[in-house]
BALOBA-1460 file (C-alpha; in Angstrom, 3 decimals):
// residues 255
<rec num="1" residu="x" x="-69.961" y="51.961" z="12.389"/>
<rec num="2" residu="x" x="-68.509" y="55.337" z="11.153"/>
<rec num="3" residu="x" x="-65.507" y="56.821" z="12.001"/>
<rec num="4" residu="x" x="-64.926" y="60.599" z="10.872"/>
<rec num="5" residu="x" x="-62.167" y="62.721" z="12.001"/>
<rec num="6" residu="x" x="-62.243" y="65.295" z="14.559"/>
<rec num="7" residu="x" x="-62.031" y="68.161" z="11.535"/>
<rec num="8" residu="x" x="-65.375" y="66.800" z="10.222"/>
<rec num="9" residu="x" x="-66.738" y="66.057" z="13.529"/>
<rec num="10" residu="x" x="-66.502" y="69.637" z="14.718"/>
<rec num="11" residu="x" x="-67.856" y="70.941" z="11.134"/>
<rec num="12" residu="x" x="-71.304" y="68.707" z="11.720"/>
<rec num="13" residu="x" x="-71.430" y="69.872" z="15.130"/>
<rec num="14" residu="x" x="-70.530" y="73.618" z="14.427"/>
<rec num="15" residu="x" x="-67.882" y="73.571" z="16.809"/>
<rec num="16" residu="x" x="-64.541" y="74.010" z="17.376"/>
<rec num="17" residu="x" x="-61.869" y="71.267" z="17.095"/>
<rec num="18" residu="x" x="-60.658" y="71.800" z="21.048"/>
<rec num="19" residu="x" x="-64.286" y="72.029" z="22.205"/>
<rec num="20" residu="x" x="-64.971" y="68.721" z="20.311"/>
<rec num="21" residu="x" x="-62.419" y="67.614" z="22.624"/>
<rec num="22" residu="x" x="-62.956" y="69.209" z="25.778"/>
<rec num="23" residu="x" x="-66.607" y="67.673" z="25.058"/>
<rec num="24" residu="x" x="-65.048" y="64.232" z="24.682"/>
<rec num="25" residu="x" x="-63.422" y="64.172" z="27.942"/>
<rec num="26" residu="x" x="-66.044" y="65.304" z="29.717"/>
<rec num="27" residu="x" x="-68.555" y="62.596" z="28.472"/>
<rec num="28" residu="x" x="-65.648" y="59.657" z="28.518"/>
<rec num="29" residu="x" x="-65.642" y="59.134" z="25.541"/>
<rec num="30" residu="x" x="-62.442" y="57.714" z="23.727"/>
<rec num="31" residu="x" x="-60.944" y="58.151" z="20.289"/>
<rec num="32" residu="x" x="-61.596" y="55.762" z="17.984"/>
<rec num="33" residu="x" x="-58.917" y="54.143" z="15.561"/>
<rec num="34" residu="x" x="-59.670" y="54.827" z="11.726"/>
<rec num="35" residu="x" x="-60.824" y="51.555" z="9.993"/>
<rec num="36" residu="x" x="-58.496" y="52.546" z="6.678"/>
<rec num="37" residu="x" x="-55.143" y="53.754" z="9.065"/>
<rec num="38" residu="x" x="-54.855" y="52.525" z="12.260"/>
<rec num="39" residu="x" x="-52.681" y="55.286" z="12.680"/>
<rec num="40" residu="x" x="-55.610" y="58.023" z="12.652"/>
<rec num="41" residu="x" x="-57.758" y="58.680" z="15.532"/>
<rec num="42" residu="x" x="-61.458" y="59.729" z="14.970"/>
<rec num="43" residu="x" x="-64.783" y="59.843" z="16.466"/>
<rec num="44" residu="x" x="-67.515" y="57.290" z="15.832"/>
<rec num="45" residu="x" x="-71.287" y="58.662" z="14.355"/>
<rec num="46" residu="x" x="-72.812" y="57.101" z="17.327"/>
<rec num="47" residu="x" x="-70.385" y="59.228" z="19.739"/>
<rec num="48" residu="x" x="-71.492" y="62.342" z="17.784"/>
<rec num="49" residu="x" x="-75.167" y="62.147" z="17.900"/>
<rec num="50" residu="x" x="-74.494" y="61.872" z="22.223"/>
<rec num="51" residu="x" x="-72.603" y="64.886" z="22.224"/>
<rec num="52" residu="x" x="-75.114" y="66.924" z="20.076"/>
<rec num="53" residu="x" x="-78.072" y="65.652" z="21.803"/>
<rec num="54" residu="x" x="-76.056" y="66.564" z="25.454"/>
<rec num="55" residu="x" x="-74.986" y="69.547" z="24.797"/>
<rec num="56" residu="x" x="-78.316" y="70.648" z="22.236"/>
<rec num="57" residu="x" x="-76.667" y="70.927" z="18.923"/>
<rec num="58" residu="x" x="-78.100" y="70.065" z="15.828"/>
<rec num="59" residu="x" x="-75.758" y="67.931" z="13.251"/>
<rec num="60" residu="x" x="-75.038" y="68.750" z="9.518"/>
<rec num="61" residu="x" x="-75.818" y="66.379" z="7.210"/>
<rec num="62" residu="x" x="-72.556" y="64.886" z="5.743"/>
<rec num="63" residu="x" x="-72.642" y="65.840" z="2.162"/>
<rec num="64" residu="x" x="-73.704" y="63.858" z="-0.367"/>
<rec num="65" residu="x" x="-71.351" y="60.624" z="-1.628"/>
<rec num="66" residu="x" x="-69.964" y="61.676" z="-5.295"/>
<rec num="67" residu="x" x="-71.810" y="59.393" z="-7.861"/>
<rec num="68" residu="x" x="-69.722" y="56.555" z="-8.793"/>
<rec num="69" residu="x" x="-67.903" y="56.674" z="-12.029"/>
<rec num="70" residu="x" x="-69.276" y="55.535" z="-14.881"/>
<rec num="71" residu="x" x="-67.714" y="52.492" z="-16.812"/>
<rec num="72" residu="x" x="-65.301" y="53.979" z="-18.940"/>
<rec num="73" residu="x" x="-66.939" y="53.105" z="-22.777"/>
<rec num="74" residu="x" x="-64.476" y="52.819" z="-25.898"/>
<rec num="75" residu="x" x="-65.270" y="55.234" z="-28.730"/>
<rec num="76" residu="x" x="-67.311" y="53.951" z="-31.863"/>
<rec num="77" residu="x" x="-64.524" y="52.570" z="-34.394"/>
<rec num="78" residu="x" x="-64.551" y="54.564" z="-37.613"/>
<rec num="79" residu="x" x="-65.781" y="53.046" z="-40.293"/>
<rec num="80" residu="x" x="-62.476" y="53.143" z="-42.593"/>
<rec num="81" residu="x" x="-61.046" y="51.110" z="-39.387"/>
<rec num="82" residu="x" x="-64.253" y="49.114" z="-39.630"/>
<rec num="83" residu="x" x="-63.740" y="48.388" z="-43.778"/>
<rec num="84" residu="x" x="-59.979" y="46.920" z="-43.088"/>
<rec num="85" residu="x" x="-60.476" y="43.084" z="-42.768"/>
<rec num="86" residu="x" x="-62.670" y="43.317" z="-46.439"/>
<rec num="87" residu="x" x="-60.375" y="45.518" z="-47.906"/>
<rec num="88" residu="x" x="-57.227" y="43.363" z="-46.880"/>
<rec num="89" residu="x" x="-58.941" y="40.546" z="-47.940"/>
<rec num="90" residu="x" x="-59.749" y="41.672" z="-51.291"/>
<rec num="91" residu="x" x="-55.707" y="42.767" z="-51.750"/>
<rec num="92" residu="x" x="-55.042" y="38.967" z="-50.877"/>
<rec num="93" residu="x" x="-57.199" y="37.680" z="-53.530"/>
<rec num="94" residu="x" x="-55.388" y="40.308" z="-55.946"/>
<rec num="95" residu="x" x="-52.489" y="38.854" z="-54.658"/>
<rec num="96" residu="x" x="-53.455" y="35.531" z="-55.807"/>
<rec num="97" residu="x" x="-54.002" y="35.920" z="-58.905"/>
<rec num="98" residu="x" x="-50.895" y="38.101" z="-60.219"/>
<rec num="99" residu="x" x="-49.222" y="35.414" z="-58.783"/>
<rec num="100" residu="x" x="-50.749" y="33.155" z="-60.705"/>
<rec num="101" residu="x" x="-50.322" y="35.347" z="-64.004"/>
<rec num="102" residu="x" x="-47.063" y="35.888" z="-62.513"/>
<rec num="103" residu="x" x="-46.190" y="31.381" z="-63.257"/>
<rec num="104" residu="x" x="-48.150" y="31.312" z="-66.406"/>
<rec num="105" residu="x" x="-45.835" y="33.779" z="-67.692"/>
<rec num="106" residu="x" x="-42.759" y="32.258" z="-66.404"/>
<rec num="107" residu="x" x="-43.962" y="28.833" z="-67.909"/>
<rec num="108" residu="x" x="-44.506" y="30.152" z="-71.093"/>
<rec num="109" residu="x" x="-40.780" y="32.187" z="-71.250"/>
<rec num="110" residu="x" x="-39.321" y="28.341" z="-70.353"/>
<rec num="111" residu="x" x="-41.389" y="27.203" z="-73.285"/>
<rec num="112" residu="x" x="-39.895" y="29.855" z="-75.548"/>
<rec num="113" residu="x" x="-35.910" y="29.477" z="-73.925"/>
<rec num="114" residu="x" x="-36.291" y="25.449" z="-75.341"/>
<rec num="115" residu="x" x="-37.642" y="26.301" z="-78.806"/>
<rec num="116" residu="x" x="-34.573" y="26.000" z="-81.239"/>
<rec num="117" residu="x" x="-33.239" y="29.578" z="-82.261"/>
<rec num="118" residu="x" x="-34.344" y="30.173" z="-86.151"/>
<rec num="119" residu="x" x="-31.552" y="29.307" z="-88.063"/>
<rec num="120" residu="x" x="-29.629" y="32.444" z="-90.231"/>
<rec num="121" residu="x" x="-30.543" y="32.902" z="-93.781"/>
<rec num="122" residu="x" x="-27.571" y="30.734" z="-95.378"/>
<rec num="123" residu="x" x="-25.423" y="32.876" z="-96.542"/>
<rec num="124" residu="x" x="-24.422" y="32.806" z="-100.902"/>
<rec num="125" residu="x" x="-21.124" y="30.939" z="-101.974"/>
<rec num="126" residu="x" x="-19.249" y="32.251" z="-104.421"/>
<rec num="127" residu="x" x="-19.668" y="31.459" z="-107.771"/>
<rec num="128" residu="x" x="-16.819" y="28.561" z="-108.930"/>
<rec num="129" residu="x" x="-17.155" y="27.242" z="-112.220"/>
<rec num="130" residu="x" x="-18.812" y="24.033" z="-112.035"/>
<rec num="131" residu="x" x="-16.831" y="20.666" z="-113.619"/>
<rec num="132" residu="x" x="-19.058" y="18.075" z="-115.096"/>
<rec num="133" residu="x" x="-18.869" y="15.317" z="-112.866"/>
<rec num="134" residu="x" x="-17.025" y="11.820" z="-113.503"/>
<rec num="135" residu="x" x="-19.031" y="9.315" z="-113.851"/>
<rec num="136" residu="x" x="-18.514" y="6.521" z="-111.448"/>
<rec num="137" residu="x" x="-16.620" y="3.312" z="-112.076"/>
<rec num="138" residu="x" x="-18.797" y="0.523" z="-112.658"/>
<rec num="139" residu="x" x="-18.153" y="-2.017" z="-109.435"/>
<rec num="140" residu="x" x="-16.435" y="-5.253" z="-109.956"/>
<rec num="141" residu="x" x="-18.978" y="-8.153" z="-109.196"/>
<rec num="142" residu="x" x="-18.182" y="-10.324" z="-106.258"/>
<rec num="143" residu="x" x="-18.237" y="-14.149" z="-107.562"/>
<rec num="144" residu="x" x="-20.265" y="-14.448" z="-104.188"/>
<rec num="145" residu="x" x="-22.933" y="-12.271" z="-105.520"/>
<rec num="146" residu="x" x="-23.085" y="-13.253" z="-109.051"/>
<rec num="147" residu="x" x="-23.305" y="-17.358" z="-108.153"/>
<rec num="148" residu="x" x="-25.885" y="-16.424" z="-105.362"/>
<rec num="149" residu="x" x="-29.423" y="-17.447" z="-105.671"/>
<rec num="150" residu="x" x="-32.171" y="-15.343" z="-104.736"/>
<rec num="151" residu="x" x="-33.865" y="-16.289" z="-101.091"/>
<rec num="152" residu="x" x="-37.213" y="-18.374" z="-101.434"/>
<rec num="153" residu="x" x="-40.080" y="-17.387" z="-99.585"/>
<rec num="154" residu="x" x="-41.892" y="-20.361" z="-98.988"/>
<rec num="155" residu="x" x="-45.668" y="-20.947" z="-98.482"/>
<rec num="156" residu="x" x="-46.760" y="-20.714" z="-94.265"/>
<rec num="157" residu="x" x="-48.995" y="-22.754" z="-92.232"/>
<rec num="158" residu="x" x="-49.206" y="-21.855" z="-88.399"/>
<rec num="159" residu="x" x="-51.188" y="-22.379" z="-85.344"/>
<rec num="160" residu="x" x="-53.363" y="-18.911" z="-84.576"/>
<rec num="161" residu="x" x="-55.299" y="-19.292" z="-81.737"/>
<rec num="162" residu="x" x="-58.369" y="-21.735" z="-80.436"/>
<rec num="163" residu="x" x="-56.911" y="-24.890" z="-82.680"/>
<rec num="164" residu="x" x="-57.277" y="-22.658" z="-85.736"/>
<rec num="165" residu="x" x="-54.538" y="-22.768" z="-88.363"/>
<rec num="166" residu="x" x="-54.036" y="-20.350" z="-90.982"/>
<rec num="167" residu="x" x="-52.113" y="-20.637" z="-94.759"/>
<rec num="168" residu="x" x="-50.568" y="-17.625" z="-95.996"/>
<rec num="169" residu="x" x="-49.220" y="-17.855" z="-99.729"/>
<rec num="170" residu="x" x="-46.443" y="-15.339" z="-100.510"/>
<rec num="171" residu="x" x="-48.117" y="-14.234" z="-103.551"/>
<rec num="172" residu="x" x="-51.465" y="-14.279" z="-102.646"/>
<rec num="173" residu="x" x="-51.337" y="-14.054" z="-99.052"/>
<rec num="174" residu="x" x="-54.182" y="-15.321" z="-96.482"/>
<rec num="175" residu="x" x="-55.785" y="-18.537" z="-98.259"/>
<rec num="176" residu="x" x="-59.351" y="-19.756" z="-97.004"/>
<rec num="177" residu="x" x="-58.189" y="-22.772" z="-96.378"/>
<rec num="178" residu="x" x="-59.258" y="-25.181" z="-93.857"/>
<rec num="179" residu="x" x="-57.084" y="-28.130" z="-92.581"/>
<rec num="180" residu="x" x="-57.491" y="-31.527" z="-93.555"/>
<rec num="181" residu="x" x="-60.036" y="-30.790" z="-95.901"/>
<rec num="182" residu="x" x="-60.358" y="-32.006" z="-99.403"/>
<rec num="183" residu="x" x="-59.314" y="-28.174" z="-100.141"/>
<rec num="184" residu="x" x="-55.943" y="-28.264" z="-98.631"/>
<rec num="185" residu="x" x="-54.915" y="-32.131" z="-99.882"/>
<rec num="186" residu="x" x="-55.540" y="-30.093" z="-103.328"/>
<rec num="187" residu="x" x="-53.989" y="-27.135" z="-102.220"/>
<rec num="188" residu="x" x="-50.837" y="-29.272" z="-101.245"/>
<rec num="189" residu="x" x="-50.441" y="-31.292" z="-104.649"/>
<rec num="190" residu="x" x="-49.717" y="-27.792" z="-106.024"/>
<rec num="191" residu="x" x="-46.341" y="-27.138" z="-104.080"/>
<rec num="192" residu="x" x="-43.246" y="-28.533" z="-103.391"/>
<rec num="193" residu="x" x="-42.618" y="-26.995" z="-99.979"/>
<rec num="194" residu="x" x="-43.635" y="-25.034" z="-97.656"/>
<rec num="195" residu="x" x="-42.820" y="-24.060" z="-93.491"/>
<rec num="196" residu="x" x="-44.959" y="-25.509" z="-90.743"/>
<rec num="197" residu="x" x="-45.400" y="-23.712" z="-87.118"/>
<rec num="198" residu="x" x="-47.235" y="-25.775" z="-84.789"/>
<rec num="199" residu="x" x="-48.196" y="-26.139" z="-81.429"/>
<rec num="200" residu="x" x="-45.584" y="-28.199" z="-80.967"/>
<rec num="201" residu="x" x="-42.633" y="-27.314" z="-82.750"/>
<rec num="202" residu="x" x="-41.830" y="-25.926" z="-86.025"/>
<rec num="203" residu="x" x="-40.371" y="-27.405" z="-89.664"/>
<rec num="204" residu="x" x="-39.586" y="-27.386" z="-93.318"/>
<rec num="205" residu="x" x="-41.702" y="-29.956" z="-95.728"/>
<rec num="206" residu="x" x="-40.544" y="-30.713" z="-98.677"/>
<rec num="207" residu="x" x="-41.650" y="-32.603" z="-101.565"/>
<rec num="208" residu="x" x="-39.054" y="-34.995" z="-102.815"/>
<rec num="209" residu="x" x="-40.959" y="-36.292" z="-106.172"/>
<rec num="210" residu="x" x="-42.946" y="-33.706" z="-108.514"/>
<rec num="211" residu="x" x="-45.148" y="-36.602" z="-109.662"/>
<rec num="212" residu="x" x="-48.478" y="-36.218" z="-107.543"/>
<rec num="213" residu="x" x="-49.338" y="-39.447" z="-107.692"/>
<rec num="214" residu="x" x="-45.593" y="-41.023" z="-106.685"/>
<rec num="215" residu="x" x="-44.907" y="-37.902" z="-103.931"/>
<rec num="216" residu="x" x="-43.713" y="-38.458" z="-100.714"/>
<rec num="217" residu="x" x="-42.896" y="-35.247" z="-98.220"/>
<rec num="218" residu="x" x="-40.253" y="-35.088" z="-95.787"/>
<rec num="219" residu="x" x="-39.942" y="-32.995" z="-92.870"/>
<rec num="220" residu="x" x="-36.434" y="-31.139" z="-91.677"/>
<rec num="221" residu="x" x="-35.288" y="-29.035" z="-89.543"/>
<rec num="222" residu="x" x="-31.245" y="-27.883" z="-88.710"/>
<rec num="223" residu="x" x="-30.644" y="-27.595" z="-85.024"/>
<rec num="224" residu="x" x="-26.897" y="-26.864" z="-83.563"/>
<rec num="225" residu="x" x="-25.539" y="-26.787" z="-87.356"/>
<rec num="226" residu="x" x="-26.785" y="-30.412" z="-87.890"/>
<rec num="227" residu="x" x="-30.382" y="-31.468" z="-89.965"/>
<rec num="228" residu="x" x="-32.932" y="-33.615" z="-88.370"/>
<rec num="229" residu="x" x="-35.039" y="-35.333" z="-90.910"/>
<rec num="230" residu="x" x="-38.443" y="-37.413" z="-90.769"/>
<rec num="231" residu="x" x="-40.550" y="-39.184" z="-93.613"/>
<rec num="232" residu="x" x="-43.983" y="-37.590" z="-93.821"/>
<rec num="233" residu="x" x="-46.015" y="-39.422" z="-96.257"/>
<rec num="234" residu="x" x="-47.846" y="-38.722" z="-99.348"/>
<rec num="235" residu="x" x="-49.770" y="-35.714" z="-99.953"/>
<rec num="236" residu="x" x="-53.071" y="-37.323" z="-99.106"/>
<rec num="237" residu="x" x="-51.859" y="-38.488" z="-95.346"/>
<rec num="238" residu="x" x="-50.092" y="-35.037" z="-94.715"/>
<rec num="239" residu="x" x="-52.812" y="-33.825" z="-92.318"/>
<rec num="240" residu="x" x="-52.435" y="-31.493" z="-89.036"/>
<rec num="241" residu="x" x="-51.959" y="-34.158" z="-86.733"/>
<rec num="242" residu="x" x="-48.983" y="-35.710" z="-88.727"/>
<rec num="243" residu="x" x="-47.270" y="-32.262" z="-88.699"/>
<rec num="244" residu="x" x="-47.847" y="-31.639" z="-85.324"/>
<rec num="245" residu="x" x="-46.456" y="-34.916" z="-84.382"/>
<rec num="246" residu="x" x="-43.415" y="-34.353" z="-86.701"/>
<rec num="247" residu="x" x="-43.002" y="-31.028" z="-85.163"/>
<rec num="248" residu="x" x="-42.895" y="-32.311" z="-81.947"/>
<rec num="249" residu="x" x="-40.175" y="-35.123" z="-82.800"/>
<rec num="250" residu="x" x="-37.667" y="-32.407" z="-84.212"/>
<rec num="251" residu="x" x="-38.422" y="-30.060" z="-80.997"/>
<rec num="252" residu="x" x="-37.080" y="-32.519" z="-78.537"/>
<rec num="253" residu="x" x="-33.608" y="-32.681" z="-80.331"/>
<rec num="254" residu="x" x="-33.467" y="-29.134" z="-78.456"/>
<rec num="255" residu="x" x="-33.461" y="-30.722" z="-74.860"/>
């Protein structure tokens, strides 16, 4: 249902406002209250097609209802608005790499602040007039190092690795030598002493006779300022197994 005032009313009915009225009261017909403000009387559509077809008037159309507005639609962007995000990131990427330029350099200044400074040309001393230079006074001998004997460097045999034993000779160094073998009873008969490091244990042989025939070695060794000593045998018993067991009987004067 419509409700239009009595100004519009009266307009589509080509009347005026107090014969609208008049016309109302005669037909009974009440005021309606507006739909939008109860405050506001009116007269319903239906109300004024009885009045113009009672009293033979002919209605005006009501005019026509204003198009509805159209969505409001943004403007295009520009396109230098458009070209921001690549341009900002390309500045970050510059960024990025004159900061990196920017810590090469500083790393190579720190290299250059630690680099010793280069030293000032030395500078000329005066000229003196040079003194021949006294000769030095011979030293006095010590009676220590006149009586003393020069150090010995005996002949080696020790325990390498996997059972194998090796000779080294101070003159000659590594010998090809194998234990036990008719080789090394020969090789023996030669010395007079010579340092054993075994599995074991370790000591000093010695030779007490130089006849070959007549010698019998002896095995020592000076632990807590007092020598140990054990009879070896002659050259031709003087094997690996009778060091090794000699060795072992000095070691346990450790425990």
């Amino acid at each position: 249902m419509t409700c239009l005032s009595l100004a519009e009313g009266s307009r589509r009915l080509g009347v005026d406002p107090k014969t609208l009225r008049r016309w109302l009261s005669l037909a009974h017909l009440p005021l309606q209250s507006h739909p939008g403000d109860g405050r506001e009387k009116g007269i319903t559509s239906e109300s004024l097609q009885l009045l113009a077809r009672l009293h033979h008037r002919s209605l005006t159309p009501l005019p026509p209802e204003p198009p509805a507005p159209e969505a409001f639609a943004l403007p295009p962007l520009p396109a230098a608005l458009l070209a921001l995000p690549e341009q900002i990131g390309a500045l970050q990427a510059q960024l990025t790499a004159l900061e990196q330029q920017v810590a090469a350099l500083t790393h190579v200044v720190g290299q250059h602040a630690h680099q010793p400074a280069i030293p000032a040309a030395p500078t000329k001393p005066p000229k003196t007039v040079k003194r021949p230079p006294k000769p030095p006074a011979p030293r006095a001998r010590s009676a220590a190092s006149a009586g003393a004997k020069p150090t010995q460097v005996l002949p080696r045999v020790e325990y390498a690795r996997e059972g194998h034993y090796v000779v080294i000779c101070p003159k000659h160094g590594l010998l090809p030598l194998e234990p036990d073998a008719p080789a090394w009873f020969a090789w023996l008969a030669t010395i007079s002493s010579f340092r054993f490091v075994g599995k074991l244990g370790r000591l000093t042989a010695h030779r007490e006779l130089q006849s070959v025939s007549r010698a019998v070695w002896r095995a020592h060794r000076k632990i807590r300022n007092h020598t140990y000593n054990l009879r070896l045998g002659k050259t031709e018993h003087l094997s690996i197994a009778v060091l090794e067991q000699a060795a072992a009987a000095l070691q346990a004067h450790l425990t």
